[in-house]
MARZA-708671 format. One record per residue (C-alpha): x, y, z; residue number from 1; residue in three letters. Coordinates in nm, 2 decimals. Each point is the difference from the previous one (the first is absolute). Layout:
N
PT    east   north      up  num  residuo
PT       X       Y       Z  NUM      ALA
...
***
This chain:
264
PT    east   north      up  num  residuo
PT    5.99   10.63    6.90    1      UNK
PT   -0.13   -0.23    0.32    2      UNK
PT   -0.26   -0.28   -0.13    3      UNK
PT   -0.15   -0.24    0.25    4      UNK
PT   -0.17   -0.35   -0.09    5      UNK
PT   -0.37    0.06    0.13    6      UNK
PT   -0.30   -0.19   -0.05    7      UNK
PT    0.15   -0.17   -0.28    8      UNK
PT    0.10    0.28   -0.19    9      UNK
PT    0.28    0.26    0.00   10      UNK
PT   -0.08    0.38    0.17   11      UNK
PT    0.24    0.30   -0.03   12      UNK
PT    0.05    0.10    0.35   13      UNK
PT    0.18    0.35    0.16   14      UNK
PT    0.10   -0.02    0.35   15      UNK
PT    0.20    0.28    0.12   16      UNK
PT    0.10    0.13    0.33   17      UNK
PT    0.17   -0.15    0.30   18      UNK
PT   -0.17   -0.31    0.13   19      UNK
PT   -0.06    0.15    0.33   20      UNK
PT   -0.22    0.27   -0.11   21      UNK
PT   -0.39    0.02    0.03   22      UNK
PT   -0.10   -0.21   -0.32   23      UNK
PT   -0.20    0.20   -0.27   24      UNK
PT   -0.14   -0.21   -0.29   25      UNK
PT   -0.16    0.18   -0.34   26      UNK
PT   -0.26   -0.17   -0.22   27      UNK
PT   -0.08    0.19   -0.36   28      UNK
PT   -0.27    0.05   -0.24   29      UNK
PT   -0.11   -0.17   -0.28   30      UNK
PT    0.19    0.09   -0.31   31      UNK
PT    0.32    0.14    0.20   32      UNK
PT    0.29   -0.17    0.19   33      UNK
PT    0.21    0.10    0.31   34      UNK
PT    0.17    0.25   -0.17   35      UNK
PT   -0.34    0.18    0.05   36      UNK
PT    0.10    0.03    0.34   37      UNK
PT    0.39    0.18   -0.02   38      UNK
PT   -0.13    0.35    0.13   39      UNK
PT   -0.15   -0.12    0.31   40      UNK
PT    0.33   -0.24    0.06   41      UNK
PT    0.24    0.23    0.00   42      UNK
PT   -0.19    0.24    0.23   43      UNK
PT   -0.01   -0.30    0.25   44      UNK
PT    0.32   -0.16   -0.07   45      UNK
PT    0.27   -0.03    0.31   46      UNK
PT   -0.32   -0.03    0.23   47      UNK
PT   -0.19   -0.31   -0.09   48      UNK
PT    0.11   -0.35   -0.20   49      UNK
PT   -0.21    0.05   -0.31   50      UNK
PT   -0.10   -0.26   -0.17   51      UNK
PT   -0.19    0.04   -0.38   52      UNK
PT   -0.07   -0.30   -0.19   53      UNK
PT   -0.19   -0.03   -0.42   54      UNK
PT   -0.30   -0.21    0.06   55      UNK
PT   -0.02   -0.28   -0.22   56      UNK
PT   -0.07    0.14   -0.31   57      UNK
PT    0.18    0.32    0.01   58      UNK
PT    0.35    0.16   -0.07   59      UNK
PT    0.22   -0.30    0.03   60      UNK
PT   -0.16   -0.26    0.19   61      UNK
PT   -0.11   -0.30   -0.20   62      UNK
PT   -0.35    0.06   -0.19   63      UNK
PT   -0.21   -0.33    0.02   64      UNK
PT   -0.28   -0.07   -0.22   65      UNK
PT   -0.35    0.20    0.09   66      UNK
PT   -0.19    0.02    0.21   67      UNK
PT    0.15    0.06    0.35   68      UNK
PT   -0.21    0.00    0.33   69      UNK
PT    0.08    0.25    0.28   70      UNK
PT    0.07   -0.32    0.17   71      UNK
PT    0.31   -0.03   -0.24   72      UNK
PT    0.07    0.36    0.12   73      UNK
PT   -0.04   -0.02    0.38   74      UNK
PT    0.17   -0.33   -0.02   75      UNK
PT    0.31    0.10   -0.20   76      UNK
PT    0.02    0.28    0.29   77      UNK
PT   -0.02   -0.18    0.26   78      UNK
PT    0.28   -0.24   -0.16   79      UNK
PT    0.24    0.30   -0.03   80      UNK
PT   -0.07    0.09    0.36   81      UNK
PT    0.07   -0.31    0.13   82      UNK
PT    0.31   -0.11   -0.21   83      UNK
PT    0.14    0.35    0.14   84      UNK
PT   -0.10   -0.08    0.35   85      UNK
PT   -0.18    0.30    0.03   86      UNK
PT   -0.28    0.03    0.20   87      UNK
PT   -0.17    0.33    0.16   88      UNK
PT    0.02    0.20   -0.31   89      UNK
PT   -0.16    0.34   -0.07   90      UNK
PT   -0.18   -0.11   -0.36   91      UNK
PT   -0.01    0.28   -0.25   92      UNK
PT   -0.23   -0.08   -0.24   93      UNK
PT   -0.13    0.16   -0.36   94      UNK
PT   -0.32   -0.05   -0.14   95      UNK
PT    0.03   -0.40   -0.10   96      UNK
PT    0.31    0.02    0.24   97      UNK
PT   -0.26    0.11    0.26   98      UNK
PT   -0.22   -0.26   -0.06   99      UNK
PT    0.29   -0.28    0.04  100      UNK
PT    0.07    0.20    0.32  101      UNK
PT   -0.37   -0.02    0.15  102      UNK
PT    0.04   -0.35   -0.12  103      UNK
PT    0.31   -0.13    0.22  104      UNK
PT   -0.10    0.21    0.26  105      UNK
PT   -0.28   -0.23    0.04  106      UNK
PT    0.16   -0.34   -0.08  107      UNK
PT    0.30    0.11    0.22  108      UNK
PT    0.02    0.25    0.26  109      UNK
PT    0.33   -0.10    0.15  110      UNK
PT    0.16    0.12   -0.32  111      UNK
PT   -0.20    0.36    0.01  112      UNK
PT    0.05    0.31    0.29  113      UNK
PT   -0.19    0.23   -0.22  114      UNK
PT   -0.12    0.08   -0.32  115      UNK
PT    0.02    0.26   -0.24  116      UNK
PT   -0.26    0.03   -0.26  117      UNK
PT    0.06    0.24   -0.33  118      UNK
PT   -0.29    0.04   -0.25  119      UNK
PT   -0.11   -0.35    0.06  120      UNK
PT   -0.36   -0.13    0.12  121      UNK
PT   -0.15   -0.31    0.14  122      UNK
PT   -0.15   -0.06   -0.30  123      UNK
PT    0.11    0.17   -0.35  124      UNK
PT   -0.23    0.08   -0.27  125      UNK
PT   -0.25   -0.31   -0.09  126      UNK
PT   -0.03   -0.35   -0.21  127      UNK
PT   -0.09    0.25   -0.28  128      UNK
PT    0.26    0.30   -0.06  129      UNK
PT    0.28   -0.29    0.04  130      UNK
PT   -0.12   -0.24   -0.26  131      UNK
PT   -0.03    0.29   -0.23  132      UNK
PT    0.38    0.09    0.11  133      UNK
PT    0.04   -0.38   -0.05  134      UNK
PT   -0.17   -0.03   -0.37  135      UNK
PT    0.16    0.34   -0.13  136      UNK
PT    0.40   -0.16    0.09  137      UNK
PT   -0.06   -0.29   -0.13  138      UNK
PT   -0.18    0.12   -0.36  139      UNK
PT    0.28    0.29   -0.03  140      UNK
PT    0.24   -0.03    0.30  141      UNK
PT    0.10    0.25    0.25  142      UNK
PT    0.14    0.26   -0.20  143      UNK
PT   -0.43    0.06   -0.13  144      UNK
PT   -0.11    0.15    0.34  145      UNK
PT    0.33    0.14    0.14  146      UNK
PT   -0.12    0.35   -0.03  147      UNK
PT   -0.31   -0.05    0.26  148      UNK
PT    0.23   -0.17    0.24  149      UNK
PT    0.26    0.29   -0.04  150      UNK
PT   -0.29    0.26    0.09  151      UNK
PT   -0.07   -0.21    0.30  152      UNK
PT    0.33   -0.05    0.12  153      UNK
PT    0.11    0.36   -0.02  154      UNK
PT   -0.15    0.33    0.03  155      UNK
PT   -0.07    0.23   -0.23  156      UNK
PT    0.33    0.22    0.08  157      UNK
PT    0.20   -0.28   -0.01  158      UNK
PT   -0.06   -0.11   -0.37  159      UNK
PT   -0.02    0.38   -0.10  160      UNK
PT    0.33    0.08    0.13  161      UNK
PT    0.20   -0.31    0.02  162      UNK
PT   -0.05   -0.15   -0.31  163      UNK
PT    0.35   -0.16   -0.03  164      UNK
PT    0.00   -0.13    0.33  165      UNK
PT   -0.35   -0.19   -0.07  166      UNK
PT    0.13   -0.13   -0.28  167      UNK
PT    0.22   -0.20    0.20  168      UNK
PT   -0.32   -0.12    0.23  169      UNK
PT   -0.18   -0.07   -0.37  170      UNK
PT    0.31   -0.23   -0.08  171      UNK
PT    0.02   -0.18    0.32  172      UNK
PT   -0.47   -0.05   -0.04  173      UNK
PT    0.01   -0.10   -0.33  174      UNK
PT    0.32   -0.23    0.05  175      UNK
PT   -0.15   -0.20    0.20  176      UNK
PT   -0.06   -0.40   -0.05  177      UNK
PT   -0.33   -0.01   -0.13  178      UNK
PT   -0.09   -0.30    0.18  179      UNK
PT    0.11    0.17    0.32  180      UNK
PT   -0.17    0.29   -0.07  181      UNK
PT   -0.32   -0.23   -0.09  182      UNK
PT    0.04   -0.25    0.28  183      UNK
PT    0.00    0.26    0.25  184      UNK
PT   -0.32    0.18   -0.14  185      UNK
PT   -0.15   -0.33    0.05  186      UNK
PT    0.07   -0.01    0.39  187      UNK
PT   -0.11    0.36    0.06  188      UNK
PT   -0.33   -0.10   -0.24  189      UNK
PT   -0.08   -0.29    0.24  190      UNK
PT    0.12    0.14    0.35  191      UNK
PT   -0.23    0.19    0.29  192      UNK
PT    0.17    0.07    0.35  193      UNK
PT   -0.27    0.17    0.12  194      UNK
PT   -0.04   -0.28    0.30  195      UNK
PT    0.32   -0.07    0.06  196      UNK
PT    0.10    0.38    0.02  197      UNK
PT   -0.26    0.06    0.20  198      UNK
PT    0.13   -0.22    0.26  199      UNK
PT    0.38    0.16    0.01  200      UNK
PT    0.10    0.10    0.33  201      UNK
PT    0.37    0.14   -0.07  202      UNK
PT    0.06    0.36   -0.09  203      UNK
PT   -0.10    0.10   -0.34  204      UNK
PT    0.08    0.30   -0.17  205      UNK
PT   -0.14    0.09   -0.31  206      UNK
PT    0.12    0.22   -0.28  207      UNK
PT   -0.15    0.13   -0.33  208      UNK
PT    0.09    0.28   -0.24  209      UNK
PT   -0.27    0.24   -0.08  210      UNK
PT   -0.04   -0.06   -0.38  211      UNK
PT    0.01   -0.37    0.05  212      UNK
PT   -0.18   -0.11   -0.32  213      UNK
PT    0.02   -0.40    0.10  214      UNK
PT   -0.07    0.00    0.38  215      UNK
PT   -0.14    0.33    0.05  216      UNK
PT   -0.01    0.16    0.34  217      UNK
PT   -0.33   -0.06    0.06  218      UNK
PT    0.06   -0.41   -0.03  219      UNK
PT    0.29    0.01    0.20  220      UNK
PT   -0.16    0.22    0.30  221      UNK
PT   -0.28   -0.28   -0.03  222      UNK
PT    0.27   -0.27    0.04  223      UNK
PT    0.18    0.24    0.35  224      UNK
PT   -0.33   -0.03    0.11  225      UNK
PT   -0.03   -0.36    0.02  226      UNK
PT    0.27   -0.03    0.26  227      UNK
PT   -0.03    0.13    0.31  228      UNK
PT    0.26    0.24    0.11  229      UNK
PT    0.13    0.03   -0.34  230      UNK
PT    0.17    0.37   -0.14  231      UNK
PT   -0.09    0.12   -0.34  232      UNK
PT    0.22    0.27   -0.17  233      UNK
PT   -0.07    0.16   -0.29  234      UNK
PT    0.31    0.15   -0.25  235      UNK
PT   -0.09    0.26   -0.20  236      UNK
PT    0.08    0.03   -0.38  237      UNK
PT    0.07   -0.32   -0.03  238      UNK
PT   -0.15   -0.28   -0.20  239      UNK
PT    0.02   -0.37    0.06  240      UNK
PT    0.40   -0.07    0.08  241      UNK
PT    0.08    0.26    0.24  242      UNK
PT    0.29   -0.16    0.07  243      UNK
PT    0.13    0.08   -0.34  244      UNK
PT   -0.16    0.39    0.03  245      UNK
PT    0.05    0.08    0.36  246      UNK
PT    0.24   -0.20    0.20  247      UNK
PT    0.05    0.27    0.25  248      UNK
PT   -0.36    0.00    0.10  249      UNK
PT   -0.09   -0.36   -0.04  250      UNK
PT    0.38   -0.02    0.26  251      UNK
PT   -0.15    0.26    0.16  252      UNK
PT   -0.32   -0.17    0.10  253      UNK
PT    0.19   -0.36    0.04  254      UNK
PT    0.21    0.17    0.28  255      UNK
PT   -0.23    0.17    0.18  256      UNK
PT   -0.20   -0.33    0.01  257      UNK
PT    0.25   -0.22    0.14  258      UNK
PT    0.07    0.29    0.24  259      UNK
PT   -0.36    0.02    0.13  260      UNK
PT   -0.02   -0.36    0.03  261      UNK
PT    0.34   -0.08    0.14  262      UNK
PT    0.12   -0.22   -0.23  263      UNK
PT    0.33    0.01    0.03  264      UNK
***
């Protein structure tokens, strides 16, 4: 267990790899922690220092009260990058993790050489659909709705024929610190990128599983399109963590990308 002093509070941190390596840094979704991202890690591991962190809120960092701002989330980033001297980072992002990535890629572009973007948006859902999420956790907590956010997350296959393996993704949802879990809905209620993302000039890849039920593919080809030059990939039978359901293809299309763009 590596925890770092950030922002005030205390984040769980992985940094793996030799330090001389090309840095790769993984931010997750709401309602998950890094361990969301094992799959991908070990397909990558022995050519990149990978770095994974729990946002504020999640797995073992510290939970403050709600709400959070994506401020607090870009910001508690951009602390980890800096106390680890990184800079020049490929940023792999997951839906909120992709907003927090769009986010320090604007505030600061010395610590950004790319970004990846998985089933994330400029803007996810509306001032609406998250206070409902908002009101529904706090009358009858997260355990109430965790069947639509399963049937989001995972396609239909997946909970079909890997029922005891998303069990394990229902503990680590419903486990999670309620204020966390709140305080981030709160930043993705009040957060639009649309400008600032607009104005990226770094290479972007985007990535979305076909049977996305929370950023479907259609938002997150609207989002490609906002940057210019960026790639958009599409993974087929898989929902919103294609991470989770297909590493080799979401590896697959990280590869290539880095390739085509001579990152390393």
């Amino acid at each position: 267990m590596h925890m770092m002093n950030l922002n005030g509070i205390a984040l769980h941190v992985a940094d793996t790899g030799e330090p001389d390596l090309p840095v790769m840094v993984f931010s997750n979704s709401l309602g998950t922690d890094f361990r969301s991202w094992d799959r991908v890690v070990e397909r990558l591991s022995g050519t990149f220092r990978l770095i994974r962190y729990d946002k504020r809120g999640h797995g073992l960092s510290a939970a403050p009260a709600a709400p959070y701002t994506m401020d607090d989330h870009v910001g508690d980033l951009e602390a980890l990058l800096d106390g680890l001297g990184v800079k020049d980072a490929i940023l792999v992002g997951l839906s909120v993790g992709g907003l927090i990535a769009q986010g320090i890629a604007s505030r600061r572009p010395d610590l950004v050489k790319a970004l990846v973007l998985c089933d994330t948006a400029a803007r996810i859902g509306n001032t609406e659909t998250w206070a409902s999420r908002i009101k529904a956790i706090e009358d009858s907590g997260i355990r109430s709705i965790q069947e639509s956010i399963l049937e989001r997350w995972f396609s239909e296959n997946f909970r079909k024929e890997r029922e005891v393996e998303l069990a394990g993704w229902r503990a680590m949802l419903t486990r999670t610190p309620e204020q966390g879990y709140l305080g981030t809905a709160a930043a993705l209620r009040d957060t639009d990128y649309t400008e600032a993302t607009r104005n990226l000039s770094l290479p972007v890849l985007c990535i979305c599983g076909d049977e996305d039920g929370a950023t479907p593919p259609e938002v997150v080809k609207a989002t490609a399109a906002l940057i210019s030059g960026a790639r958009y990939i599409e993974i087929e039978g898989a929902g919103h963590l294609p991470c989770i359901e297909a590493p080799d293809a979401v590896v697959a299309a990280i590869t290539a990308f880095i390739q085509e763009n001579s990152l390393v």
